[in-house]
N, C-alpha and C positions, 0 to 999 in steps of 0.2 A: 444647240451647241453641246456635245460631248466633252468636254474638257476628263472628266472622272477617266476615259477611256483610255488617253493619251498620257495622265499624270500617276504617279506611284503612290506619291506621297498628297493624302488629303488636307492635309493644311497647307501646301502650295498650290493644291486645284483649285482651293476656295477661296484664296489671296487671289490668286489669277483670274478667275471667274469676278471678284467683288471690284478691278481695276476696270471692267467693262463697262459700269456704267458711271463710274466716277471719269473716265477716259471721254464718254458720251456725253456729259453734260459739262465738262470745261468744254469740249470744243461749240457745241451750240450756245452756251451762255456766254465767252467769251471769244471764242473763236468766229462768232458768227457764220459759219459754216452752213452750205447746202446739200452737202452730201458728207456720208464717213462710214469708212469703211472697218469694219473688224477681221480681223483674220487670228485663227489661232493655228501652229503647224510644228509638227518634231520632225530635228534630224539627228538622228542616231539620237545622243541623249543630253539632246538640247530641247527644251519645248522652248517655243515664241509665242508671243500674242505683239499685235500690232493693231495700233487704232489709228486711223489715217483720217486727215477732213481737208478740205477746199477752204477752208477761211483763210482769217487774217493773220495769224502766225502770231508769234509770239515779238512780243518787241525784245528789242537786243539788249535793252536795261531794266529788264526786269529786277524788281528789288528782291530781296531775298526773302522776306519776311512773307509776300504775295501769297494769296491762294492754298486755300485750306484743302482743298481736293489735291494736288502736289503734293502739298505733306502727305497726306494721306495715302496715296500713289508711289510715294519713296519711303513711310513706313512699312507697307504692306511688301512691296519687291526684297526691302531689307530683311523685313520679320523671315523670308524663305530664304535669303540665300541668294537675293535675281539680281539682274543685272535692270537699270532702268533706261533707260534713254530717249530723251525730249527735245529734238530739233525739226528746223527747217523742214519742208518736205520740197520732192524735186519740182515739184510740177505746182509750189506754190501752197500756202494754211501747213497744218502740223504733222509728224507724223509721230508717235510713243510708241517706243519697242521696250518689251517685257520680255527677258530670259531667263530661264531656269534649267541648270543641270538635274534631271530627271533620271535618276539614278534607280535603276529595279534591283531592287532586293532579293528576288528570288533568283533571278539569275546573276548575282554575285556572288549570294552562297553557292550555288551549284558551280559556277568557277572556284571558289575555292575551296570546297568540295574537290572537286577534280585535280587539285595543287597538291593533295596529300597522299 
């Protein structure tokens, strides 16, 4: 996985890259999952990551206090800047969507460069 490739900023590739396997092991140890998929992907200057599984989903009264890997997963999204998001998946088990405004530096000075 390239993530460095697609990310500007190294403390949000390394948040995002460190959500992969805390993302992989709630859905196996809780999700009882047989399959899960990861996907990392930018548009314009959004990056994604998405961790997808076949299990059992999350119950709909989860207590809040639950799950140290969650914290951990909505520290990490926070500490950058992301967006987190932990629901239903369509086709049944969970899916977590991780975004980040991926913002390049060199081409925002060279726009504002070009402003003067």
């Amino acid at each position: 996985m390239k993530i460095r490739s697609l990310i500007y900023d190294t403390v949000a590739a390394n948040n995002l890259y460190r959500h992969r396997p805390g993302g992989r092991q709630n859905a196996l140890k809780h999700g009882h999952c047989k399959n899960i998929s990861i996907g990392l992907g930018a548009v314009d200057d959004e990056v994604t990551m998405t961790i997808k599984d076949d299990g059992i989903g999350f119950p709909d009264d989860m207590p809040t206090s639950a799950g140290m890997g969650l914290h951990i997963m909505k520290y990490r999204a926070k500490m950058i800047g992301a967006s987190l998001d932990i629901r239903p998946s369509a086709g049944g088990g969970t899916i977590v969507i991780c975004s980040h405004h991926n913002e390049n530096p060199a081409a925002k000075e060279a726009d504002l460069a070009g402003k003067h």
